[in-house]
C-alpha positions as a Markdown table, in Angstrom:
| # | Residue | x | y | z |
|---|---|---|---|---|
| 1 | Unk | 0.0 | 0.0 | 0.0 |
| 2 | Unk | 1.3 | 3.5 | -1.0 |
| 3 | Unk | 2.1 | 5.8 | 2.1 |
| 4 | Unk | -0.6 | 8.1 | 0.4 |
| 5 | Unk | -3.2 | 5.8 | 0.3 |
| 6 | Unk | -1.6 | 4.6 | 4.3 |
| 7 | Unk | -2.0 | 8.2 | 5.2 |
| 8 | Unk | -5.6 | 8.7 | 3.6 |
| 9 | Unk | -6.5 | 5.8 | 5.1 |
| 10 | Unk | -5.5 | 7.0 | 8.8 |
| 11 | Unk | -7.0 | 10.3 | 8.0 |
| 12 | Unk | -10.0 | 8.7 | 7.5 |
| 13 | Unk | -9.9 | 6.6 | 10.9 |
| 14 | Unk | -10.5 | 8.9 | 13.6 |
| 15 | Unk | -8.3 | 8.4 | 16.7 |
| 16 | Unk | -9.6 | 8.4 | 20.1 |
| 17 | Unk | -8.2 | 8.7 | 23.4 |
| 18 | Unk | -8.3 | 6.8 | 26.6 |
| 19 | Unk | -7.5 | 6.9 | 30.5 |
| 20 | Unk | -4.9 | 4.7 | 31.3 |
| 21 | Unk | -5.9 | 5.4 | 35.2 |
| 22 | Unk | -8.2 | 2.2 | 35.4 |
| 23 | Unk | -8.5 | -0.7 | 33.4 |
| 24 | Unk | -12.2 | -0.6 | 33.4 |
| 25 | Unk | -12.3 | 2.9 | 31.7 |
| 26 | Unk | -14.4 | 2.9 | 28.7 |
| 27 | Unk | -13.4 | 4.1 | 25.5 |
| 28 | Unk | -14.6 | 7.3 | 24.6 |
| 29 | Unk | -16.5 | 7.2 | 21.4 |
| 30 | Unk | -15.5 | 7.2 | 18.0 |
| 31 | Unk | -17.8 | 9.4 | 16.2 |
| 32 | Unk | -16.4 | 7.6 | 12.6 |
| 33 | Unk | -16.6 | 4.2 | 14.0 |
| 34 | Unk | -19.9 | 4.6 | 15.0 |
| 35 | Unk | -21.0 | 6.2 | 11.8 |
| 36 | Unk | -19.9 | 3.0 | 10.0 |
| 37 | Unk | -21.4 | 1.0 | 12.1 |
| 38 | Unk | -24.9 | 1.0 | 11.2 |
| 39 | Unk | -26.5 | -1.7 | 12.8 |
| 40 | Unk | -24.8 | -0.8 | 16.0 |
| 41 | Unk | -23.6 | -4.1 | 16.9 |
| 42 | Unk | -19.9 | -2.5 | 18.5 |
| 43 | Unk | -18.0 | -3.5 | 15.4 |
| 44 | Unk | -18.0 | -3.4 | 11.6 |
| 45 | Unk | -18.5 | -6.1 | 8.9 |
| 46 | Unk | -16.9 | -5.4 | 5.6 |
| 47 | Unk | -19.9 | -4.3 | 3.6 |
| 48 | Unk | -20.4 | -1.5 | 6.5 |
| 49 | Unk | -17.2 | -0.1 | 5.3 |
| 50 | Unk | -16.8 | 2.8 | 2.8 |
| 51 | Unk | -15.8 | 1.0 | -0.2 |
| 52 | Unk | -12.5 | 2.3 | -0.7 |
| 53 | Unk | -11.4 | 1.0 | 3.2 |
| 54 | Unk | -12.6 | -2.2 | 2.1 |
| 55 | Unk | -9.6 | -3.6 | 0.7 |
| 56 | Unk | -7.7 | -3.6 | 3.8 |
| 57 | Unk | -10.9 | -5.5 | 5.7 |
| 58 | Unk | -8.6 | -8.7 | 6.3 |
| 59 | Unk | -5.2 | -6.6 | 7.1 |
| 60 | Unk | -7.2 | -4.6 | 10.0 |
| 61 | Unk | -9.6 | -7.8 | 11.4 |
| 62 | Unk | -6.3 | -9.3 | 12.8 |
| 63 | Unk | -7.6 | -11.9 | 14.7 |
| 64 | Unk | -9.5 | -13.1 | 11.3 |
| 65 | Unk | -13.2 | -13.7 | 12.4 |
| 66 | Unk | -15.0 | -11.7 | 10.3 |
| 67 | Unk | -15.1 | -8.6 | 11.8 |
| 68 | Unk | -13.6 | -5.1 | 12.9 |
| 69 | Unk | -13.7 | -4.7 | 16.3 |
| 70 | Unk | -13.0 | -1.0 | 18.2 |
| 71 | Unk | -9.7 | -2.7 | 19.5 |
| 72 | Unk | -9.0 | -3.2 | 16.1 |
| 73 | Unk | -9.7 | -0.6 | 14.1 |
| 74 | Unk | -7.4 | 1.5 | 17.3 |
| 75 | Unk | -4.7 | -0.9 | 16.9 |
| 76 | Unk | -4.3 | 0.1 | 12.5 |
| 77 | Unk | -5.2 | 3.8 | 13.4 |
| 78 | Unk | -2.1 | 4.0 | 16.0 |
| 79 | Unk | 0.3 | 1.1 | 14.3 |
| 80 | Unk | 2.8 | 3.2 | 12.6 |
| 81 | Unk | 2.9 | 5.2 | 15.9 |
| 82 | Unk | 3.3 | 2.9 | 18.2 |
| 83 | Unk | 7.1 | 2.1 | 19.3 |
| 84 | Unk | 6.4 | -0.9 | 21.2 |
| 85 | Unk | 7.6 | -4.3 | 20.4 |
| 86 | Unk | 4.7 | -6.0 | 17.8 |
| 87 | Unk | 5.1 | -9.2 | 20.3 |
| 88 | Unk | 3.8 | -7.1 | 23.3 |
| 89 | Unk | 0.1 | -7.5 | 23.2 |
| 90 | Unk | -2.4 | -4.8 | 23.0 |
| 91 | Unk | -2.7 | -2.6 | 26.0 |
| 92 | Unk | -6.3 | -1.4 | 25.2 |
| 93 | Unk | -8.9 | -3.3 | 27.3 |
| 94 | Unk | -12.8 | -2.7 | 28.6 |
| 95 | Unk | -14.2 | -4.5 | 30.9 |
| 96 | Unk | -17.8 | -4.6 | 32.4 |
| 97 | Unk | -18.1 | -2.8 | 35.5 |
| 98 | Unk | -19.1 | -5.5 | 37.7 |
| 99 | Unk | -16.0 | -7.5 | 36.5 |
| 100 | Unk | -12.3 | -7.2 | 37.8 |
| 101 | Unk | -9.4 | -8.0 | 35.8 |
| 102 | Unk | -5.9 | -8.9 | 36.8 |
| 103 | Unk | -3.8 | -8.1 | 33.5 |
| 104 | Unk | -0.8 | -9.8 | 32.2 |
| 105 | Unk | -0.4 | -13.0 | 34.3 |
| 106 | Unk | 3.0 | -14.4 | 33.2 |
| 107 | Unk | 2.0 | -18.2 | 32.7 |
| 108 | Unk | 5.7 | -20.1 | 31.7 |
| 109 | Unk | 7.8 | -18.2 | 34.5 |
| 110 | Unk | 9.0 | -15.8 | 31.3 |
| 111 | Unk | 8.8 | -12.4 | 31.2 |
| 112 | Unk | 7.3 | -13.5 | 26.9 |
| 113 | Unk | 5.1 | -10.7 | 26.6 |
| 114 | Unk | 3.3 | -13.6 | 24.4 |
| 115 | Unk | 3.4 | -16.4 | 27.6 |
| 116 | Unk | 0.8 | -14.6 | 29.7 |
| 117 | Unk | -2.7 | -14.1 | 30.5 |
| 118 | Unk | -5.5 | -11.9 | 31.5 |
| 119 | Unk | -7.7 | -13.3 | 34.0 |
| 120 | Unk | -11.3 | -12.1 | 34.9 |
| 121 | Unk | -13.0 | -12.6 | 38.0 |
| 122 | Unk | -16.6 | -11.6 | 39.3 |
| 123 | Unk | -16.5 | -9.2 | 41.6 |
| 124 | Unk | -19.5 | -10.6 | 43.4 |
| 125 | Unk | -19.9 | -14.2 | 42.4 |
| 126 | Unk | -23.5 | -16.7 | 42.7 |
| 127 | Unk | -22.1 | -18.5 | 45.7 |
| 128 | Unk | -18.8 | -19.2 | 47.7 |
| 129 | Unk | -18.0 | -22.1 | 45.9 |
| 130 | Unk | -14.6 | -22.4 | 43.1 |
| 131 | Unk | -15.6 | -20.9 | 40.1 |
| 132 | Unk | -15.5 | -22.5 | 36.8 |
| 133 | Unk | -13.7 | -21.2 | 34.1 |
| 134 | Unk | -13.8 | -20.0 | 30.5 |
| 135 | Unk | -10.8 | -19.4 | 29.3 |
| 136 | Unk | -10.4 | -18.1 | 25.5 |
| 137 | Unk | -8.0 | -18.7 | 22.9 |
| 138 | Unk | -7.7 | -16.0 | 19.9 |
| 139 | Unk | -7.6 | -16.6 | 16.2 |
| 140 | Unk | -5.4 | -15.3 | 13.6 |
| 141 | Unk | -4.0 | -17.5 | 11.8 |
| 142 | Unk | -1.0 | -18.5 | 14.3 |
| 143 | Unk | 0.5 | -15.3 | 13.5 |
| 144 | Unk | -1.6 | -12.3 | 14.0 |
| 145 | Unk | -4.2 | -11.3 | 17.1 |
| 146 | Unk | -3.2 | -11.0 | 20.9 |
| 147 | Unk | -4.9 | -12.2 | 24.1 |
| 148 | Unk | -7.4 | -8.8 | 24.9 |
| 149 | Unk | -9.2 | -9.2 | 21.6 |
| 150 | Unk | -10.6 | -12.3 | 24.2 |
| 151 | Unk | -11.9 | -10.2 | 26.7 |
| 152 | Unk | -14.5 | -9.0 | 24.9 |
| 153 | Unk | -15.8 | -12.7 | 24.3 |
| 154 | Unk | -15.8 | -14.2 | 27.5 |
| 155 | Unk | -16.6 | -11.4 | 29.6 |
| 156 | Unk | -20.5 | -12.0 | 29.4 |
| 157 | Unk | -19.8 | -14.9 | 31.5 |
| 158 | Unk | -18.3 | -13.7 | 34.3 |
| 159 | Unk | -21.0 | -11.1 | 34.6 |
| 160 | Unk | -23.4 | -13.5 | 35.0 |
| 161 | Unk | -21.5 | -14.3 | 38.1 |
| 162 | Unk | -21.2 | -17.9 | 37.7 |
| 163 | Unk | -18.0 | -18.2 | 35.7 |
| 164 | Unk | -14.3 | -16.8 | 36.4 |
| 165 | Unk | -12.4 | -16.6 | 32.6 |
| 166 | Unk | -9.2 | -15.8 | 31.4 |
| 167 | Unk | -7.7 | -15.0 | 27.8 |
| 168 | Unk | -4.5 | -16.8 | 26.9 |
| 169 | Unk | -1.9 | -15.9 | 24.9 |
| 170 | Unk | 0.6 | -17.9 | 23.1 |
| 171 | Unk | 3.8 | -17.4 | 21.0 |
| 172 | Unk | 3.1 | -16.5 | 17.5 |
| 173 | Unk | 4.1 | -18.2 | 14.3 |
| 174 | Unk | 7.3 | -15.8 | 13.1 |
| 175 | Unk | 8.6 | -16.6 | 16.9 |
| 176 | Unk | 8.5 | -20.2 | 17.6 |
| 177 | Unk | 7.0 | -22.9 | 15.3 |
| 178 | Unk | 4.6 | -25.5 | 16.1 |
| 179 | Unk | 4.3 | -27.4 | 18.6 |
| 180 | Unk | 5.3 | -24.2 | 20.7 |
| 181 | Unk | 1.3 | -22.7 | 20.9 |
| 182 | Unk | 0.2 | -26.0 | 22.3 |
| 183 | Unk | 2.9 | -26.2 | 24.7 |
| 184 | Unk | 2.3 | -22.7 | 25.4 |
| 185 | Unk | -1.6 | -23.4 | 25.7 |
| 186 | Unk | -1.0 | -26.2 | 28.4 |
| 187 | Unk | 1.3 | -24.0 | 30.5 |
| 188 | Unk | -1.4 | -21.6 | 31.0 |
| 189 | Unk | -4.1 | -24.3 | 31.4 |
| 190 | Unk | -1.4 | -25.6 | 34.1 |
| 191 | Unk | -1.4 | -22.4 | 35.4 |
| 192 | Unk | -5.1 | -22.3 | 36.0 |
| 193 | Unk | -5.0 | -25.2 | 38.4 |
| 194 | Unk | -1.5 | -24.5 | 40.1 |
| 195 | Unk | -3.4 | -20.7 | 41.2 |
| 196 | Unk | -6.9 | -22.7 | 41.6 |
| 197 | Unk | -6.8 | -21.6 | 45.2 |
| 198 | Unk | -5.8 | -18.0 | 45.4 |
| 199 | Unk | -8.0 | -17.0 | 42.6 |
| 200 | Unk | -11.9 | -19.3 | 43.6 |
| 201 | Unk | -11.6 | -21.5 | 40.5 |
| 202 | Unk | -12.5 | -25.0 | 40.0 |
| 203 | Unk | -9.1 | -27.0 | 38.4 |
| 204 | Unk | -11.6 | -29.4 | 36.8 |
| 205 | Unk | -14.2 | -27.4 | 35.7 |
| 206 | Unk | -12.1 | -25.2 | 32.5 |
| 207 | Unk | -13.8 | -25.0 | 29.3 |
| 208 | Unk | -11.8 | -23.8 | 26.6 |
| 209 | Unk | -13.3 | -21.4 | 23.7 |
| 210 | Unk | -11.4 | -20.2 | 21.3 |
| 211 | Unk | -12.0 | -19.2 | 17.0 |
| 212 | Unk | -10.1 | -19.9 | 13.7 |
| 213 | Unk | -6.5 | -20.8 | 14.5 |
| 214 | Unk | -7.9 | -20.7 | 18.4 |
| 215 | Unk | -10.2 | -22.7 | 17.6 |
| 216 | Unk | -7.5 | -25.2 | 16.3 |
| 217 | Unk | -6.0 | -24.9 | 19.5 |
| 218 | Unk | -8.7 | -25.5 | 21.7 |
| 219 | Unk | -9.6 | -28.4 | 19.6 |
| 220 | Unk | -6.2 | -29.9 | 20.5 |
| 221 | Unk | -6.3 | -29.3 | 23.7 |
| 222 | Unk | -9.4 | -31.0 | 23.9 |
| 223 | Unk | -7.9 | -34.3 | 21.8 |
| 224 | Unk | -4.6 | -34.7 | 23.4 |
| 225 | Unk | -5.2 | -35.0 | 27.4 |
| 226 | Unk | -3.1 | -38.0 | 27.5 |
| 227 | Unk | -0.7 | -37.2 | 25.1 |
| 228 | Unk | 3.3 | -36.9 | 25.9 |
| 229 | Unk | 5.0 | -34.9 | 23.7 |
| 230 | Unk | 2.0 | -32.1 | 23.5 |
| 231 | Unk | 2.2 | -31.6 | 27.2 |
| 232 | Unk | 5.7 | -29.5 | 27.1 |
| 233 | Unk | 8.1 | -28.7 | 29.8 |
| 234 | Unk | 7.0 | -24.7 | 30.7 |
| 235 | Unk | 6.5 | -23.4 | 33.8 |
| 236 | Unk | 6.7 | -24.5 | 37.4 |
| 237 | Unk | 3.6 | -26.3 | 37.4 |
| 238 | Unk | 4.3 | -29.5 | 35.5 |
| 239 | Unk | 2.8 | -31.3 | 38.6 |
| 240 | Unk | -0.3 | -30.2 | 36.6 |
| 241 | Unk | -2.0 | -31.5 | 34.1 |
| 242 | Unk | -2.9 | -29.6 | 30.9 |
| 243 | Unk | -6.3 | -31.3 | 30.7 |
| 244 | Unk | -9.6 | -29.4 | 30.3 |
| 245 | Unk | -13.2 | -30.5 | 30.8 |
| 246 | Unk | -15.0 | -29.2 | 27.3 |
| 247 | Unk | -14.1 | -27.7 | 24.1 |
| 248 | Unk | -15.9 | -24.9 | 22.2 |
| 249 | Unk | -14.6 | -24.6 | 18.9 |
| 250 | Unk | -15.6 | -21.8 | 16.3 |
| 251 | Unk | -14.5 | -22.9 | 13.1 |
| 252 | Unk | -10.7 | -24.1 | 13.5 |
| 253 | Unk | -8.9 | -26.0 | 11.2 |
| 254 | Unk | -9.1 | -29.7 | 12.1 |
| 255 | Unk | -6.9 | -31.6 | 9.3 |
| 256 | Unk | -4.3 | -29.0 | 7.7 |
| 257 | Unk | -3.5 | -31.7 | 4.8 |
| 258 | Unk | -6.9 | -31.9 | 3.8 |
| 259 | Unk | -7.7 | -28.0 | 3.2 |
| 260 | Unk | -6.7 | -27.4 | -0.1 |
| 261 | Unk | -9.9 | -30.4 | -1.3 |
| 262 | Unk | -12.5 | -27.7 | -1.0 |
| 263 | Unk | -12.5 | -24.1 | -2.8 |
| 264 | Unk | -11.0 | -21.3 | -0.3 |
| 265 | Unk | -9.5 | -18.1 | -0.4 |
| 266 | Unk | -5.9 | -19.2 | 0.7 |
| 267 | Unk | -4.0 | -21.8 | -1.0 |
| 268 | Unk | -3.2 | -23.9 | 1.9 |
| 269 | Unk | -0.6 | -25.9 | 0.4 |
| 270 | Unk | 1.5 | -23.1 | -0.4 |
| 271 | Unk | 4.8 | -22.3 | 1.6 |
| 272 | Unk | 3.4 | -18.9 | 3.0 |
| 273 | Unk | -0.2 | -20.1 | 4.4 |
| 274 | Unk | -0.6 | -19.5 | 7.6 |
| 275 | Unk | -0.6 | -23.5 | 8.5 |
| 276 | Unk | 2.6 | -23.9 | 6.3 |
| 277 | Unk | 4.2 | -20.9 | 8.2 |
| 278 | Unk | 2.7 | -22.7 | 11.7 |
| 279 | Unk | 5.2 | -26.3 | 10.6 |
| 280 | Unk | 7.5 | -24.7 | 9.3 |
| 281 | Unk | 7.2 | -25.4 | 5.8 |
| 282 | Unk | 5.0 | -25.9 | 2.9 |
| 283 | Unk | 2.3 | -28.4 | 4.7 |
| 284 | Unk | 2.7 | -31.4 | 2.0 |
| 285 | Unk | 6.2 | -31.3 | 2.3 |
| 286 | Unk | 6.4 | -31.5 | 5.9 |
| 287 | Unk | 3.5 | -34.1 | 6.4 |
| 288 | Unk | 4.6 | -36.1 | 9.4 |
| 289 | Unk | 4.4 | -32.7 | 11.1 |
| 290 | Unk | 1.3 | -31.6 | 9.9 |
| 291 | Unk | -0.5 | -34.7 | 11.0 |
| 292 | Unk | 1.2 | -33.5 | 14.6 |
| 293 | Unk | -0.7 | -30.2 | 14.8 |
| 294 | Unk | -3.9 | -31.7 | 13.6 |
| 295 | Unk | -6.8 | -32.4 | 16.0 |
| 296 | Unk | -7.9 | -35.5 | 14.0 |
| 297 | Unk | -4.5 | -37.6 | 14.0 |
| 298 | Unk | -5.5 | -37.9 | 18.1 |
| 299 | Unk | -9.2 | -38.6 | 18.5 |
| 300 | Unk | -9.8 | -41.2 | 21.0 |
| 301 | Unk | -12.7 | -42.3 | 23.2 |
| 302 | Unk | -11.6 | -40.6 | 26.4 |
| 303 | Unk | -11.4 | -36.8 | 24.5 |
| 304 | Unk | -13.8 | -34.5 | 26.6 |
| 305 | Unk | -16.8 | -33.2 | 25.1 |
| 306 | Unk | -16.9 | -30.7 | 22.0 |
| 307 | Unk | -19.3 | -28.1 | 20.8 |
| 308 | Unk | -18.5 | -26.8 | 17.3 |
| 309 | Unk | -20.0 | -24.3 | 15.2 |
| 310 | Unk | -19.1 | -23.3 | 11.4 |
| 311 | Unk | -20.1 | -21.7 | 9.2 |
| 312 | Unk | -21.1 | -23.5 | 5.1 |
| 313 | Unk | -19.8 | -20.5 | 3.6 |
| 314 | Unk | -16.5 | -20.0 | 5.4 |
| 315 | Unk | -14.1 | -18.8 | 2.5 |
| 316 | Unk | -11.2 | -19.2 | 4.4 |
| 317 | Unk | -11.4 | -23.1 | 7.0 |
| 318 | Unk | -13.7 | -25.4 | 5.1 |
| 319 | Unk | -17.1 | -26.3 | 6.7 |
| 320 | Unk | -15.9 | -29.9 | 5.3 |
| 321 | Unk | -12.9 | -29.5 | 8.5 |
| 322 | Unk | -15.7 | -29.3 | 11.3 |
| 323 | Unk | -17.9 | -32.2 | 9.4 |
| 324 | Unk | -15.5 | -34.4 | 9.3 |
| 325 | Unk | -14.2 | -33.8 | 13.3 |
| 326 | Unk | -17.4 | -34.4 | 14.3 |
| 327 | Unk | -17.8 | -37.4 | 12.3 |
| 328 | Unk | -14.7 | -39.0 | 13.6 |
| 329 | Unk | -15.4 | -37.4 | 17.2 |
| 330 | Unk | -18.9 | -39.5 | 17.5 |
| 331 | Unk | -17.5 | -42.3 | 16.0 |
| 332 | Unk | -15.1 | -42.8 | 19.1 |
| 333 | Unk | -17.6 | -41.8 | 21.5 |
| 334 | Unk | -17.0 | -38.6 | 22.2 |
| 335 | Unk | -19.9 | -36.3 | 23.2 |
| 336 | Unk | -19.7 | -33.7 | 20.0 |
| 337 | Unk | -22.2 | -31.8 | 18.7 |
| 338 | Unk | -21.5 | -30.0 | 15.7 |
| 339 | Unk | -23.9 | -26.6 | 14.7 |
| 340 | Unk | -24.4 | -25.4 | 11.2 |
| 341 | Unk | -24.2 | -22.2 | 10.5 |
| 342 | Unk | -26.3 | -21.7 | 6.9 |
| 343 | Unk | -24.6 | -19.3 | 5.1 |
| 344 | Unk | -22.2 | -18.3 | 7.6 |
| 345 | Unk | -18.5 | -17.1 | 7.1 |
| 346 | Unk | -15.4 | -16.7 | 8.7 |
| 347 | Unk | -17.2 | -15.3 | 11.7 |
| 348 | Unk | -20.5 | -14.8 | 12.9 |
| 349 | Unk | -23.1 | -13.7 | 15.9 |
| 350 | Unk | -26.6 | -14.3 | 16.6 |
| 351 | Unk | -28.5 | -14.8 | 19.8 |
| 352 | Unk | -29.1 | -18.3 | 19.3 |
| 353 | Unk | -25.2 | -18.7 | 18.9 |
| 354 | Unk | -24.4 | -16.9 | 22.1 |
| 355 | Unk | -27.7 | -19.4 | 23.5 |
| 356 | Unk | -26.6 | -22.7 | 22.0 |
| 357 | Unk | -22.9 | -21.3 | 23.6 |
| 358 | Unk | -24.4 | -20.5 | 26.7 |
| 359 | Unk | -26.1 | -23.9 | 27.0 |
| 360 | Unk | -23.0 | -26.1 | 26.0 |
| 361 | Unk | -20.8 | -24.5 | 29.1 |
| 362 | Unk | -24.3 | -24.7 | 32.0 |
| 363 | Unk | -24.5 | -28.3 | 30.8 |
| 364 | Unk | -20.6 | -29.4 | 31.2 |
| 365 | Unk | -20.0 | -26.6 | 33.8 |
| 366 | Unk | -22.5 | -26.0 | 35.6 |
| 367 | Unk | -24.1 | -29.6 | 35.8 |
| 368 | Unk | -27.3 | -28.1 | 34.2 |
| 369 | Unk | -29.4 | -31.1 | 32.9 |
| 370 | Unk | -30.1 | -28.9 | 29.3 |
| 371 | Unk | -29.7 | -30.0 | 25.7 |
| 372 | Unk | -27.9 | -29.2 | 23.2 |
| 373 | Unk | -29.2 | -28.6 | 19.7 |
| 374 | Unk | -27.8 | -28.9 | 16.8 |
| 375 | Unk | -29.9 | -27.7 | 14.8 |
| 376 | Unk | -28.8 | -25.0 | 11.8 |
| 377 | Unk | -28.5 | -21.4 | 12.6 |
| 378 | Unk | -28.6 | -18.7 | 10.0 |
| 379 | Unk | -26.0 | -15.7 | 11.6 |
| 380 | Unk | -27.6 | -11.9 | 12.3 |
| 381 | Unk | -27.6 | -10.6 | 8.8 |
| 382 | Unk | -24.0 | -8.3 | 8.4 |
C-alpha cells in the first residue's frame, strides 16, 4: 500500500483517546466508527465499510473472524505510531463494571510478553464455591491477534457471576513454530490449576473457547489429554496436568493436509499459508508434522466433550474441517455436537449462537441437565 493511500486511510480513521488510570475505563466514542457502524452491533463487517477501506478488511480484522472490532480498528489507526515491540500485546482493554481484571499473568515463569494471560473474576460471584472457568484462545491465523481481543468474548460470563475466565496468549508463528502454541496453551491451562486456590476457581471445571486458528488450539487441547509430547516442559507447574473439561470450537482447522480439497481463499498448500508458516514449511512437504498439529490424528474415546460451530460459507477453513471432526469425534464416542451455521463465514453472531454457547458451558459446567441442539442457525444478517 502507497504511504498516500496509508496516510488517507489513517485520515479517515478517527483516533480516540483513553484513560490509562483504570483498566475498566471505557473508551470514549469514536464518532467515525460509530457512523460505520450501522446496525450498531460494536463492530463493523466489511460491507459497512466505505468502499475504498474495504480492501484492507482482512489486514485490519487481525484476529480473522470476520469482523472489525474497536480494538481493532485503534490498533491500525495507531500502528505506525506505536514504538512498542509487535510481540507485546495490546494494551487497550474494557471491561464490564461488575467485573475485575488482573492483566498480564506471566504463565511459563517468562517475562514473553506472548506467555501470559489476563484473568477475569466476578466481583461478586452466585455462591462461595470455586468458580469454573472460561478461558479463550484467539484466532489469527497463528500469527496475527493477541490475548485482549478475548476479553470481549468471554466477559458475558463472568457477569453472570457464575463463571471466572481468562484470555490466553501464546507465541506467534514468526517466533516459535509448532508445537510451541500447544505447549504454550497447556502451560497456562497448568497455570489455571496451580493458582486454583488463590483465585476461587474449580481446576476441573475449564472450558476452553477459542475461533479460527484458536479454535485449532482448543480443539487440541481437547484431543490430546493423554498425550506426551503435546504436554511440554513450561512453567513450574508440571505437577499439573494440561487437561480441560470441554471444548468450544468456532471454526478451526481440524486436518491442515486436507484443506486445499474444497474451494478457499488461501492456498493452503503453499509455503506462506498461515498452516505452512505454523510447521515450518509448505504443509505437503512436511506431512509427518502436519499430522502432529492436527486435531484429527489424536481422536480417542476418552477426549472431553466438544461443541463446534461453522459456518457453510467460510471462505477461508472449510465447513468440510468441522464435518468431518465431528464425524470422527462421534464415532469414538465422544460427546460432540457440531452446529451449522447456513450461510455463515469466517465469523458470525446471533442470539441463538451466544444461547446454543451459553447452554454447551451450563451443561458441562455447571451440571445443568439442558440439551444441546444442533440444529442449523442462520448468523444476524451483516
Amino acid at each position: 500500500m502507497s504511504r498516500f493511500l496509508a496516510v488517507s486511510i489513517s485520515l479517515m480513521f478517527v483516533t480516540i483517546s483513553y484513560s490509562n488510570s483504570s483498566f475498566a475505563q471505557q473508551p470514549l466514542p469514536d464518532p467515525r466508527f460509530n457512523q460505520w457502524d450501522k446496525n450498531k452491533d460494536g463492530k463493523l463487517a466489511r460491507d459497512e465499510l466505505p468502499n475504498q477501506l474495504q480492501r484492507n478488511f482482512a489486514r485490519v480484522d487481525v484476529n480473522s473472524d470476520g469482523f472489525i472490532s474497536l480494538e481493532e480498528h485503534l490498533r491500525f489507526v495507531n500502528r505506525g505510531r506505536q514504538t512498542r515491540n509487535q510481540n507485546e500485546p495490546q494494551r487497550f482493554v474494557r471491561t464490564p463494571e461488575n467485573v475485575a481484571l488482573h492483566p498480564d499473568l506471566p504463565y511459563a515463569a517468562t517475562d514473553n510478553p506472548r506467555q501470559k494471560l489476563d484473568l477475569l473474576l466476578p466481583k461478586k460471584a452466585n455462591g462461595n464455591g470455586p468458580l469454573p472457568v472460561v478461558a479463550f484462545i484467539h484466532g489469527g491465523g497463528w500469527r496475527n491477534g493477541d490475548k485482549r481481543g478475548g476479553l470481549g468474548r468471554v466477559a458475558r460470563f463472568v457477569q453472570s457471576g457464575d463463571y471466572a475466565a481468562a484470555s490466553i496468549g501464546y507465541r506467534l508463528s514468526d517466533e516459535a513454530k509448532w508445537p510451541a502454541q500447544i505447549h504454550d496453551c497447556k502451560a497456562a491451562i497448568r497455570w489455571l490449576k496451580a493458582n486454583a486456590k488463590r483465585y476461587n476457581l474449580d481446576p476441573k471445571r475449564i472450558a476452553v473457547f477459542g475461533t479460527s486458528a484458536g479454535g485449532h488450539l482448543v480443539a487440541m487441547l481437547g484431543v490430546t489429554g493423554g498425550v506426551e509430547h503435546l504436554q511440554g516442559k513450561l512453567g513450574p507447574h508440571t505437577d499439573q496436568d494440561g487437561r480441560v473439561a470441554c471444548v468450544v470450537d468456532f471454526f478451526g482447522p481440524t486436518d491442515f493436509l486436507t484443506m486445499n480439497d474444497f474451494s478457499s481463499r488461501i492456498d493452503h498448500d503453499a509455503a506462506n499459508s498461515p498452516e505452512s508458516l505454523l510447521v515450518g514449511g509448505a504443509i505437503q512437504d512436511h506431512k509427518e508434522k502436519a499430522r502432529d498439529a492436527a486435531p484429527m490424528t489424536y481422536i480417542s474415546k476418552d477426549d472431553v466433550p466438544i461443541l463446534i460451530m461453522h459456518g457453510t460459507k467460510d471462505p477461508l477453513v472449510p465447513f468440510d474441517q468441522s464435518v468431518k471432526f465431528e464425524t470422527a469425534l462421534k464415532k469414538a464416542g465422544v460427546d460432540a455436537v457440531l452446529v451449522t451455521i447456513t450461510d455463515g463465514e469466517h465469523g458470525f453472531r446471533g442470539t441463538e449462537i451466544d444461547t446454543r454457547v451459553d447452554r454447551f458451558l451450563e451443561k458441562h459446567l455447571l451440571g445443568k441437565d439442558v440439551e444441546i441442539s444442533n440444529d442449523a442457525i442462520r448468523p444476524v444478517e451483516k
